[in-house]
C-alpha positions as CSV (number, residue, x, y, z in Angstrom):
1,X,-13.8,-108.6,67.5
2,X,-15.7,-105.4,69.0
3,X,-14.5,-103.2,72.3
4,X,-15.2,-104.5,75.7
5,X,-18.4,-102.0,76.8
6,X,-17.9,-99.9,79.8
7,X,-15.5,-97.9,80.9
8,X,-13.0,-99.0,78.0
9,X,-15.4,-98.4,75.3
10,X,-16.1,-94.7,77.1
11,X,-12.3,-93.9,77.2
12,X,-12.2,-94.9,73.6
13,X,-15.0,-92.5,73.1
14,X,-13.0,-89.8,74.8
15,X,-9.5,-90.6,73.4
16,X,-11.1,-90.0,69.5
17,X,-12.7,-86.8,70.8
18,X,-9.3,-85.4,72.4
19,X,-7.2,-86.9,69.3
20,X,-9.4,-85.7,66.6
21,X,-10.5,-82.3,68.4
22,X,-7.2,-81.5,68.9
23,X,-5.9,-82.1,65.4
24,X,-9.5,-80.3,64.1
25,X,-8.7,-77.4,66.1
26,X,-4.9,-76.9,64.8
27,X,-6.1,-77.5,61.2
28,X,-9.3,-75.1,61.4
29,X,-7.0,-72.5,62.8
30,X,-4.7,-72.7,59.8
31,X,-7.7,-72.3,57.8
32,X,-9.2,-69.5,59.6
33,X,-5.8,-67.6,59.1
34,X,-4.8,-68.7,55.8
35,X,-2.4,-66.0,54.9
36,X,-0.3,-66.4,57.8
37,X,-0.1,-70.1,57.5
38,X,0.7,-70.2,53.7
39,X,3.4,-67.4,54.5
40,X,5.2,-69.6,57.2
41,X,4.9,-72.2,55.3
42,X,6.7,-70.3,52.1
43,X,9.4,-69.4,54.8
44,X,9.8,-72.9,55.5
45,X,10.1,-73.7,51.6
46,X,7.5,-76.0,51.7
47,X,6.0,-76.1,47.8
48,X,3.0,-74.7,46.3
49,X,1.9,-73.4,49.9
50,X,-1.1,-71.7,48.2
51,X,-2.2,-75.3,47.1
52,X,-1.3,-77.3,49.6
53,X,-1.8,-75.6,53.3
54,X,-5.4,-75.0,52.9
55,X,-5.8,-78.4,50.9
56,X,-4.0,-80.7,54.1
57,X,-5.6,-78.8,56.8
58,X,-8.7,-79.3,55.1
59,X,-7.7,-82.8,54.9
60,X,-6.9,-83.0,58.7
61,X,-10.3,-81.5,59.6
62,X,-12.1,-84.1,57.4
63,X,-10.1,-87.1,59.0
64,X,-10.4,-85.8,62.6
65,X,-13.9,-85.8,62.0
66,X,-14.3,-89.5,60.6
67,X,-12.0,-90.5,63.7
68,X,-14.3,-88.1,66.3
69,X,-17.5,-89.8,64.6
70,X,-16.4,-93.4,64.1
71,X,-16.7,-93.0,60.2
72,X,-14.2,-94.7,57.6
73,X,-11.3,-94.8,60.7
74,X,-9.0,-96.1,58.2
75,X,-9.5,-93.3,56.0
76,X,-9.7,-90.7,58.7
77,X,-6.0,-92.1,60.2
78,X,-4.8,-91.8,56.2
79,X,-6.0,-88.0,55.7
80,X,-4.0,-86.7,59.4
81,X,-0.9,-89.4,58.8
82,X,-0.9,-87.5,54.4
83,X,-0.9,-84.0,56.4
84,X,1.8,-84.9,59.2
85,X,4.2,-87.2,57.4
86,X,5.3,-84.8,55.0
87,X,4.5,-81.6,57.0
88,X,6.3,-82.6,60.2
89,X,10.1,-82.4,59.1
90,X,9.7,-80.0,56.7
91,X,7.6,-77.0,58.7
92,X,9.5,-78.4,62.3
93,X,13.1,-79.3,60.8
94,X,14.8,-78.2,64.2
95,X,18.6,-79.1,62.9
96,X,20.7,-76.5,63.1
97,X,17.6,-74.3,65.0
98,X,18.0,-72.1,67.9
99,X,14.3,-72.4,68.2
100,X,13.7,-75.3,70.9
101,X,10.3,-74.7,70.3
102,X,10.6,-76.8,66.7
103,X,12.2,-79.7,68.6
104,X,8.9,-79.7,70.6
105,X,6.6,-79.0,67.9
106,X,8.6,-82.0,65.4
107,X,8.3,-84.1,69.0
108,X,4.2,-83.4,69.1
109,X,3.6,-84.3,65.8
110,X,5.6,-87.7,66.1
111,X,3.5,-88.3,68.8
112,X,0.0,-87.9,66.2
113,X,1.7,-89.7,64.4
114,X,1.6,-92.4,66.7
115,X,-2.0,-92.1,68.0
116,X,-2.8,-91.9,64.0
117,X,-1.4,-95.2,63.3
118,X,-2.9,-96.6,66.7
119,X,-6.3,-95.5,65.2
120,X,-5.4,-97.0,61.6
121,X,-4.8,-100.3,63.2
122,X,-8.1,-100.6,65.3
123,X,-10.0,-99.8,62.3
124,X,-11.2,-102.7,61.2
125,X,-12.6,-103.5,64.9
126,X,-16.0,-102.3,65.6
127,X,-16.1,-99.0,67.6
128,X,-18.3,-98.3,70.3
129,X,-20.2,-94.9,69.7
130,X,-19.6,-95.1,66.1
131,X,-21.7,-93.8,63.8
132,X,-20.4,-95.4,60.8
């Protein structure tokens, strides 16, 4: 089964670019500021920060791209769902947080999440404007 053509297949088009541009954006800016982000993520206890910030976010730009370009989808959702499942409730754990702003960070990410698992199950469909 492939995506109706038209405006559906255009929107698709446009959904993978906002999804994946987003979520390439947040990781590239974690990259470009690598000490910060491997200090707050030391703060939040998250283990061998040195290791594993630059290797997710790196993992999150790779599978925003294959999701942006149509390439390995499957693979792509994987990468961003092994970056936020883990990094969501430990770098956003909002219990016991004055900080509202973690309740709407933790909130954002379960809502990736979503869109990441959307993508994961259309994989095996053919995309339109895919160039794998």
């Amino acid at each position: 089964m492939a995506f109706l053509t038209g405006l559906n297949a255009i929107a698709f088009l446009f959904g993978r670019l906002l999804f994946g541009g987003t979520l390439a954006y947040l990781a590239l800016d974690n990259l470009l500021d690598m000490e910060k982000s491997i200090a707050y993520a030391e703060s939040k206890g998250a283990p061998l920060a040195s290791i594993t910030v630059p290797a997710t976010s790196g993992l999150v730009v790779l599978g925003s791209l294959f999701l942006i370009l149509g390439i390995a989808p499957l693979i792509g959702s994987i990468f961003i769902l092994a970056f936020l499942l883990p990094v969501t409730p430990i770098m956003h754990d909002f219990r016991g947080d004055a900080d509202e702003s973690q309740l709407i960070h933790f909130m954002k990410n379960a809502g990736l999440v979503g869109g990441a698992l959307v993508f994961a199950s259309l994989a095996d469909l053919i995309w339109p404007y895919a160039l794998g």
